[in-house]
C-alpha positions in Angstrom: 0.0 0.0 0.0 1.0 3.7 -0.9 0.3 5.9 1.9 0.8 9.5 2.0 0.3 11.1 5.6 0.0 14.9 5.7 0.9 16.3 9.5 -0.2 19.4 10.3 -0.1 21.7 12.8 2.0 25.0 14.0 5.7 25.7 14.4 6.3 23.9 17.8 3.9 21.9 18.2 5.7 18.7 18.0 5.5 17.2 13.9 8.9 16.5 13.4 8.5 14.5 16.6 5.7 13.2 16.0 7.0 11.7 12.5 9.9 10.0 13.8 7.4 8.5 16.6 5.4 7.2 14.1 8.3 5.5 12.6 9.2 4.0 15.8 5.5 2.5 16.1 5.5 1.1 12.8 9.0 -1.0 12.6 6.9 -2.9 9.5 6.7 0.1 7.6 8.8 1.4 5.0 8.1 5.4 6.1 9.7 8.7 4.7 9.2 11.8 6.3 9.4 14.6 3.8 10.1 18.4 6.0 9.8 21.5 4.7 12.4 22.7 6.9 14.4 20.4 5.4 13.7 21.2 1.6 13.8 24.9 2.7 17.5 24.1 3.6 18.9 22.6 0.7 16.9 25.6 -1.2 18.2 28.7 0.6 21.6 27.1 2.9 19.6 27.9 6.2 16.2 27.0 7.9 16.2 30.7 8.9 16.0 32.0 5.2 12.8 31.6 3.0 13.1 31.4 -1.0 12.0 34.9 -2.0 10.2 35.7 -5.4 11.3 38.1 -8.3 10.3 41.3 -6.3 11.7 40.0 -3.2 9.3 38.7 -1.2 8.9 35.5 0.8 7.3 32.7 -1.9 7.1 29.0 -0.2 6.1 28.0 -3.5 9.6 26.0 -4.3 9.6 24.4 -1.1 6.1 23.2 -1.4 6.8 22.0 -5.1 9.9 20.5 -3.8 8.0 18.4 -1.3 5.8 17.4 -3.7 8.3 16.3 -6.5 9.8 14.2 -3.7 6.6 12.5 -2.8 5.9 11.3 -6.5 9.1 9.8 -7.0 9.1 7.9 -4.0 5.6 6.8 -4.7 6.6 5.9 -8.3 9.9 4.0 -7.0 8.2 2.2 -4.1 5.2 -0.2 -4.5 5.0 -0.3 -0.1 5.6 3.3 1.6 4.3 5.4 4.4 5.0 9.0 3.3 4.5 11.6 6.3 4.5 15.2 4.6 5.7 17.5 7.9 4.9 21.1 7.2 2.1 23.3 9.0 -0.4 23.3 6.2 -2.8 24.9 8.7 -5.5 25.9 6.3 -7.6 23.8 3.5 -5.5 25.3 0.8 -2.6 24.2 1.7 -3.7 20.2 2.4 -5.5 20.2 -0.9 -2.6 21.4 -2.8 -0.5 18.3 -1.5 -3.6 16.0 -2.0 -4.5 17.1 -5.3 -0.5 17.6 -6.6 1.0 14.0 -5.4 -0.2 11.2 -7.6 -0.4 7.0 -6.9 -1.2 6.9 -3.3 -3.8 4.6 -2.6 -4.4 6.3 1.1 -4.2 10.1 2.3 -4.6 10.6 5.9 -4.8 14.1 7.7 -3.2 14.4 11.2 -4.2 17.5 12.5 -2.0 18.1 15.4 -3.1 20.5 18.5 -2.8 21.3 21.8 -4.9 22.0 25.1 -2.4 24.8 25.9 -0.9 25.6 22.7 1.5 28.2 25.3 3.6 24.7 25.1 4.7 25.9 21.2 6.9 28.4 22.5 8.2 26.8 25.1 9.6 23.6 22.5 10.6 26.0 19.6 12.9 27.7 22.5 14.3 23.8 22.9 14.8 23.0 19.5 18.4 24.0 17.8 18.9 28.2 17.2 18.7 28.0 13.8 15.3 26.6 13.6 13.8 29.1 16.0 10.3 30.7 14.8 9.7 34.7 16.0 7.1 33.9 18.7 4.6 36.3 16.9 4.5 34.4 13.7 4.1 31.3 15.9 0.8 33.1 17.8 0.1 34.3 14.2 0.0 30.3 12.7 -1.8 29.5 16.0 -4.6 31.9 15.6 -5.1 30.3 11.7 -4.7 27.2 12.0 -8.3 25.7 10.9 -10.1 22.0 11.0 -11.2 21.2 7.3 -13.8 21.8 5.7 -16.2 18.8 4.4 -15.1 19.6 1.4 -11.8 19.2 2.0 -12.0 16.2 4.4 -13.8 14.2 1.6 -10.2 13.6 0.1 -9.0 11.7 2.4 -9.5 8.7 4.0 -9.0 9.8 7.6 -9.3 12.9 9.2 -8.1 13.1 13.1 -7.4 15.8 15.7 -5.0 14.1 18.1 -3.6 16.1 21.1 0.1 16.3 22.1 -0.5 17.7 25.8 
């Protein structure tokens, strides 16, 4: 089985941790996590810097392409893969873009990831490495938009679940 696994949620709230529990749990699985910290490194040579567009400004659009060219080619070299997508995709654009722009899973799964006391996202961003520090008011910024999905958006996958890391 194909499955692509898109875990969502804002800076700090635990998805990179998550994904690499996930791999612990399921020793069976052949599963690739695909970041987009990660991709936004090899693009710009820091996790601090964003890919900017021709007048300058911040574009995500390369790293979110980049993450999606990696998905199909894993899916089209592997007949048997787990595929977790870690970025915050907090809103339905974002989700529907991955869903609609990676081909030959046979699975999609949304993990929305949240928090009683989402005050516990600064406190892990502080613990994680300097250079992958967020400003705390773009962190309260992703907090305040971060959305469930709409039915619309739900339909597209096969599983839709709000799990708690507090």
């Amino acid at each position: 089985m194909k499955k692509l696994i898109l875990v969502c949620g804002p800076a700090g709230i635990g998805k990179s941790t998550f994904c690499q529990n996930y791999t612990k749990q399921h020793p069976l699985e052949k599963v690739v996590r695909i970041s987009s910290d990660e991709i936004r490194l090899k693009l710009t040579k820091s996790y601090r810097n964003f890919p900017t567009d021709k007048n300058g400004a911040k574009d995500m659009t390369p790293v979110y392409q980049g993450m999606v060219d990696q998905a199909n080619q894993i899916l089209q070299d592997n007949n048997d893969v787990t595929i977790l997508l870690d970025s915050t995709m907090l809103y339905d654009e974002r989700r529907l873009f991955f869903v609609n722009n990676i081909k030959g899973f046979d699975e999609a799964d949304l993990d929305l990831l949240k928090l009683h006391d989402y005050s516990l996202c600064f406190k892990r961003n502080h613990e994680r490495i300097k250079d992958k520090w967020v400003p705390d008011e773009v962190i309260a910024d992703m907090i305040k938009s971060y959305e469930d999905p709409q039915k619309s958006t739900a339909e597209h996958f096969q599983k839709v679940e709000s799990i708690y890391l507090d």
